[in-house]
Every structure is written in structure tokens, then in C-alpha cells.
C-alpha positions, 0 to 999 in steps of 0.5 A, a space after each residue: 153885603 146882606 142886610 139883617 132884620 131885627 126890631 129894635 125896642 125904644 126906652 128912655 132914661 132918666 135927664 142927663 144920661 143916655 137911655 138905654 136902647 134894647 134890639 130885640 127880634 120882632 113879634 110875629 105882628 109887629 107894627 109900628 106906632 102910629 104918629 098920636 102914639 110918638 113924634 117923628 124921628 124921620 129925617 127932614 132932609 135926608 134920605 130915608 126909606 119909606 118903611 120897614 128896612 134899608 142898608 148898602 146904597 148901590 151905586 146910582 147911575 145917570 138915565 135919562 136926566 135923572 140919577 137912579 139910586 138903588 138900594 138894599 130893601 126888606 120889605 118884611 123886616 118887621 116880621 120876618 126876622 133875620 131870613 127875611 132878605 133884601 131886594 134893590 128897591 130904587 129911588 130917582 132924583 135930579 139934584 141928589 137932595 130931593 128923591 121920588 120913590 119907584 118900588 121894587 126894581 130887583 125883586 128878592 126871593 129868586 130861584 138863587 136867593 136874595 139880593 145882596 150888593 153889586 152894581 149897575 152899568 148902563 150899557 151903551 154898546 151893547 156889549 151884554 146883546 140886551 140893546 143899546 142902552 140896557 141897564 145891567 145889574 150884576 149882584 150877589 146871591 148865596 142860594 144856599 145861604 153860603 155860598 156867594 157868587 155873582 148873578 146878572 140881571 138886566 133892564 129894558 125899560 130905564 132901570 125901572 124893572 129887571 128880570 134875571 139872565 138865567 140861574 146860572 152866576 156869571 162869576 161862580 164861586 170859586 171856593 171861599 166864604 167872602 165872594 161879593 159885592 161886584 163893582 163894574 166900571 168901564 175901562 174904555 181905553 182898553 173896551 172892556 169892563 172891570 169888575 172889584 169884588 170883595 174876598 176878604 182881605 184881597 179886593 179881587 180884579 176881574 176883566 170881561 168883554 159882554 159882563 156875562 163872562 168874567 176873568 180873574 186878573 189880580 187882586 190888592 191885598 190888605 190885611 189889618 182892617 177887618 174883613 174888605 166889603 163894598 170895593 169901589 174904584 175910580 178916576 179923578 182929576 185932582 186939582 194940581 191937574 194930576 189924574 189919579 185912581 182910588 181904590 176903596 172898600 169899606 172896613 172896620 179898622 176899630 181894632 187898630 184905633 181906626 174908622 170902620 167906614 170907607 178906607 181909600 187907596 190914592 195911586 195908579 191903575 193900569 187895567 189889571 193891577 193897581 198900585 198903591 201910593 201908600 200901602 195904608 189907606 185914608 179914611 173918608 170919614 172918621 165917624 162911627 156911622 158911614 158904611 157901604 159908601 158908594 162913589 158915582 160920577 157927578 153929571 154937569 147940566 149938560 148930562 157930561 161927567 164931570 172929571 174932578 168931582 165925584 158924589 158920595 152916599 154912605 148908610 148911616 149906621 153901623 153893623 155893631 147896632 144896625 138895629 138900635 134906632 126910635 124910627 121903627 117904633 115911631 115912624 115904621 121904618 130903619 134906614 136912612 143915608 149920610 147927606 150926598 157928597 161931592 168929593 174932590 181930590 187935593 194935593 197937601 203940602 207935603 205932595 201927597 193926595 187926599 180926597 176932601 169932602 162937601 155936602 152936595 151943592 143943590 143943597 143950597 137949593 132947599 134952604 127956607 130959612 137963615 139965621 146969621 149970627 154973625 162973630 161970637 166971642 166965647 170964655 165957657 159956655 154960651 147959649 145961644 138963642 136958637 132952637 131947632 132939630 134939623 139944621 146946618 151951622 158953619 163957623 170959624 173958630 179962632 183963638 190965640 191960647 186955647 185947649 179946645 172949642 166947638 158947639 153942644 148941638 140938641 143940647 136940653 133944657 136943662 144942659 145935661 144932654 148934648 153933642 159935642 162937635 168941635 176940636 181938642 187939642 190935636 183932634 176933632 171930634 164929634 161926642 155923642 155920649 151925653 144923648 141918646 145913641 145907639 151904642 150900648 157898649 159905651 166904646 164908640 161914643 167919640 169920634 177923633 181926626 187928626 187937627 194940628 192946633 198951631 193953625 189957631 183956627 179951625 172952619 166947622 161945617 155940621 149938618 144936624 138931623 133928627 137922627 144924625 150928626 156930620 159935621 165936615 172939618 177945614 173944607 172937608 179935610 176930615 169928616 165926621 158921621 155919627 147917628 144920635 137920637 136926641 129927645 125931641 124936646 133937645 133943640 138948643 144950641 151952644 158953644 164952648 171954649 176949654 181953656 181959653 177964649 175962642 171967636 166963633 166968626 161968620 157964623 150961620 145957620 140955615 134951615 131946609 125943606 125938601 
């Protein structure tokens, strides 16, 4: 997927109700505001690009110690508008909270375009004749601005820099419009590598020996969610024992009432074709804002992979309004990421496999400060007495008769601004109606995921930002991203029972530093 290049024009509104957030093309000299002009929107503890633009996370990989996360750049956003195109700008880091920044890896603006998606494999055995231990990029470029095909680049020096094999695609075209986002994995058990690649509705199967020369073999055809982007597909070890594969893509289900994030098939996978559990997918987050998600092994200590865990980094945004955000005005930059992931798979009662979701546990490494509140009961409304814009909150709710339960997070001085997190009925939900958000539209404003009410307790994990709500449901069951944009003087905190009185238990909040 390519990343788009338009200024978007922060305004306020009156108390009580969300402003109004105007996307506009960028003045020929636009430049951002200076820190006495505005306070900073700039995430405490994600991931954000220093400047200008960043969209799809790539795949990161393990060299040398360290985790290498590239990702789609435009160092021209500002001015350049829409042609101005993306490089894969790379950033290092060995707990996956803390990133250090390295520059350009894969410039743009090549003999065949820009650099749009695709994937990096370290190639060990040398399959590609660049050396043993070469990292190999293979990505996708239009030349003319069209037509997509498959292009090799290749790094000698750790994944820090990367020149191109040539002019030629490794995988041309073959006559279509949706021809892109290669994922190469390596299938050891029969030495080969293979290649998912997004065509539409069909995520298309490709088989090579050396990653320079690529055979169509099959391909999983889904109709009914939008166009697929990103495919993904791995092996994990579920926690019955069973080893399962999972083939994703992200796609946009809103029209049918679903997520427009990451869908994911359970099932199995011989090499050439794989085979669904279900033939409808399960959404790995339920929110408006986790698109062009990316999974990746997670390392142990000793530098081996980890069979039963896997991470997980999605953009925290959406194409409908990718360039509606206070951050390119106040802090010269628009991009930032979901908080890194370890996702399981789990068996449910009812024999079928479900990936579920955490935050990553080095988070627990950067926490400066705890708050235990310890248990609450709540009949309405309650204020707590905490202030903060950045922040983590769990909570178990319980309750014998209630209709729903949750907290008003970045709440306002006066109560009319807030985001509301919790359960309702047979749902839970995340709200951002009430506070500034991106979306114009009104549509995408509450996010819902199934939650059956009978079990009288639910456990709340919400990791707040200044530009951000997650919030992971029953151990990660269902998770819920969404951008929100509150006023910087919107730092209460609340809970709420509807319909009843709730007991928010063990409740905790914990504070980061990075």
C-alpha cells in the first residue's frame, strides 16, 4: 500500500462538542508550528516518526541483537503533496518500546518509482548469491504510477542500506490493477521461500528457490471485505499444543458492519494452498485505527524464536481520514503506531482458535509511576481523583444487575468531553464521539465486539496516549484502536455504571517514560 501526502488544518470547537478537523493540500512552504506556538500532540510512549510522514509498518526482523522496523516515509509531505512518495525509513530496538532512529534504508524515487510495501528476510544460506546473511528487501513499485510489480533490493551492511538488483521486477505484472504488498516467509521444511501478495480479493501464493525468480502456485479468495492489502502468514503454536497457520490481510469490512483492520484466517497450510477453518475471518482488532498490521517472531534472550508468541505493530490511523491529526501543525509530523503486541493463539470452549492479544511485556520495563486505587464501587458517575494524558488503566468490573460499565477517559473539566471504554449490553466499546477525532463523517465514531453479559465480570486493559485509545478486553480476547485528539487540558479520569451498580477491582494505573 502507498502512503498519501495531504496537510491537515487543526480547529477547535466550542466545550462539549468535537471540533471540527479540516484536511487540506499543503501550501507550497508549509511549516509546522513551532513548540511556543502549540503543546505537543507527540505520543509519550508510542512509536512516532520524527517528522513529516509515515504509514504501513513493514515487517521488522531480527539482526544482530536487535529488532530492524522499517516503515513507509515521505520526507516531503509538507510540500509535496500527493506525488511526493514514500521511502522505507528504518528504526532499531531491543525491547520493542524504546526505538532509536537510522535514516533512509530504501531511498525513493528510483529508476521504477517509489517504494511502496513488501518484506525483508534475512537470507542466511544465501539462496539470493548477495552473501550469507544478506538482507533482501523485496517491495513494490508502479513506475508508472500503475502498474504494480514486485522489485528486489538487497543489504550487505545489516539492513542499514540497500541498493536495487537492477531495473527489472523480480515478479512483473501480470495484467491487473491490484498487484502488491509481497510477504516472503521461509518454508524450511521444503527449502524454499514463499511469497503472499495482495491482488484484490485473491491473496496470491508464489514459490522461489533464490527470491529473484517467483512461480504463481494458488491463491485464497475472499470476496465481501473490500479490497485485500498487506497479506500476512505464519505458524503458531496454540496453547492446547496444536500448531496452526494464519492467513491475514488487512481490509476494510465496513460495509458489511465489520472492522476495517486486520482479518485473519485459523487453518492449515501445505506449502502451495491454504485451508481455511472458517471460510469468515476474525478481526484482530475491532477499533477504527489498525491498518497495515504486520506480525513477526518474537526473539527469547537467546536470540531463538519463540513458537507460541508472535508481535504485532499496526499504523494508528485510517485511509478515510489519514491526514486529520494536530500533530502536523503542533509537532511537524503525522504518523504514529499501535503499542507492539505479543499475540497468542487460544483454543475457546467451543474447539475453535482465536488469536489474543497483550501489549508487549517490556512495557513493564518503562513504567515511572503507579497509581493502585484499589476496588471502587460505582452507582453513576465518579470522578476520580487522577489527572493525566498518557497513561495505562486495568480494571475488573463486576456486577450482578447492570446494563453496561466502563470509564470516560481524558475526560474535561467540565464532563462534557470524554472517551468512553467499557461494555454495554452484549458489547464492548470504545466512543470517541464526545472529543475531538478525526472523523468528520460521524460514522466511525463507536467501536463494538461481541461480550456476553451473563459472565457478570468483565477485565479492562486501556492504554491511553495523547493521541490514542487501546484498550484490550478479557486478556485480549477483542481489542479495540482508535486515534482521539483530546484538548490537552482533558486529563480526568471517571467511571460509570448504566443500569446498576458496578465494583471496579484491583484497579491500577501506571505511568511511562521512554
Amino acid at each position: 500500500m502507498r502512503g498519501m501526502s495531504r496537510r491537515a488544518l487543526f480547529a477547535g470547537s466550542a466545550a462539549g462538542a468535537a471540533a471540527v478537523l479540516l484536511p487540506a493540500a499543503p501550501p507550497a512552504a508549509a511549516k509546522p508550528k513551532s513548540a511556543a506556538d502549540c503543546a505537543s500532540y507527540r505520543a509519550a510512549y508510542h512509536f512516532t516518526v520524527p517528522d513529516q510522514w509515515m504509514n504501513d509498518p513493514q515487517r521488522p526482523v531480527w539482526i544482530d541483537g536487535e529488532y530492524h522496523y522499517y516503515y513507509l516515509y515521505n520526507a516531503d509531505y509538507l510540500t509535496g503533496g500527493t506525488t511526493a512518495g514514500t521511502a522505507w525509513r528504518l528504526a532499531t530496538s531491543t525491547d520493542l518500546v524504546a526505538f532509536t532512529d537510522r535514516g533512509i534504508a530504501v531511498p525513493k524515487d528510483t529508476a521504477n518509482g517509489d517504494v511502496w510495501s513488501g518484506s525483508a528476510v534475512v537470507d542466511t544460506g544465501n539462496t539470493a548469491g548477495f552473501g550469507a546473511g544478506a538482507v533482501i528487501v523485496i517491495a513494490t513499485m508502479a513506475p508508472d504510477e500503475v502498474t504494480q510489480a514486485q522489485y528486489l533490493y538487497y543489504s550487505t551492511d545489516g539492513g542499514r542500506t540497500f541498493r536495487n538488483h537492477g531495473t527489472d521486477p523480480v515478479l512483473a505484472n501480470p495484467g491487473v490493477h491490484d498487484f502488491r504488498d509481497p510477504k516472503v516467509v521461509r518454508d524450511e521444511e521444503r527449502d524454499r521461500w514463499v511469497m503472499t501478495l495482495a491482488e484484490n480479493n485473491k491473496i496470491g501464493f508464489y514459490h522461489s528457490a533464490d527470491l529473484k525468480s517467483w512461480t504463481y502456485v494458488g491463491g485464497f479468495i475472499k470476496d465481501g471485505i473490500g479490497v485485500l492489502e498487506c497479506p500476512d502468514l505464519f505458524r503458531i503454536t496454540a496453547d492446547d499444543g496444536t500448531a496452526k497457520w494464519v492467513l491475514a490481510a488487512s481490509a476494510n469490512g465496513k460495509a458489511a458492519g465489520l472492522p476495517n483492520t486486520y482479518a485473519y484466517w485459523t487453518g492449515s497450510f501445505d506449502g502451495t494452498t491454504f485451508t481455511a477453518d472458517a471460510s469468515d475471518p476474525q478481526w484482530l482488532d475491532h477499533g477504527w485505527d489498525w491498518y497495515g498490521a504486520v506480525t513477526f517472531e518474537k526473539r527469547r534472550d537467546d536470540g531463538s524464536v519463540d513458537p507460541s508468541v508472535r508481535h504485532a505493530i499496526g499504523w494508528l490511523n485510517n485511509w478515510d481520514y489519514a491526514n486529520t491529526t494536530p500533530t502536523i501543525d503542533c509537532d511537524g509530523f503525522n504518523g504514529t503506531d499501535s503499542i507492539v503486541r505479543e499475540i497468542t493463539l487460544k483454543r475457546a470452549s467451543n474447539g475453535t482458535y482465536y488469536l489474543a492479544s497483550r501489549p508487549v511485556s517490556a512495557l513493564d520495563d518503562h513504567v515511572s509511576r503507579t497509581v493502585d486505587l484499589g476496588d471502587l464501587e460505582v452507582d453513576g458517575t465518579r470522578v476520580l481523583d487522577y489527572t493525566g494524558t498518557s497513561y495505562e488503566v486495568t480494571t475488573e468490573i463486576t456486577w450482578d444487575t447492570l446494563t453496561g460499565a466502563g470509564l470516560q477517559l481524558r475526560r474535561s473539566p467540565d464532563g462534557g468531553r470524554h472517551i468512553d471504554a467499557g461494555i454495554y449490553d452484549d458489547f464492548s466499546f470504545v466512543n470517541r464521539r464526545t472529543t475531538v477525532n478525526p472523523d468528520n463523517s460521524g460514522k466511525w465514531q463507536e467501536s463494538h465486539s461481541p461480550f456476553d453479559p451473563s459472565a457478570r465480570t468483565v477485565r479492562l486493559r486501556i492504554l491511553v496516549d495523547r493521541t490514542s485509545v487501546e484498550m484490550f478486553v478479557d486478556d485480549g480476547r477483542y481489542v479495540h484502536s482508535s486515534q482521539a485528539f483530546p484538548y490537552l487540558i482533558d486529563t480526568g479520569l471517571a467511571l460509570f455504571s448504566i443500569g446498576g451498580t458496578a465494583v471496579f477491582r484491583n484497579t491500577v494505573i501506571r505511568e511511562f517514560t521512554m
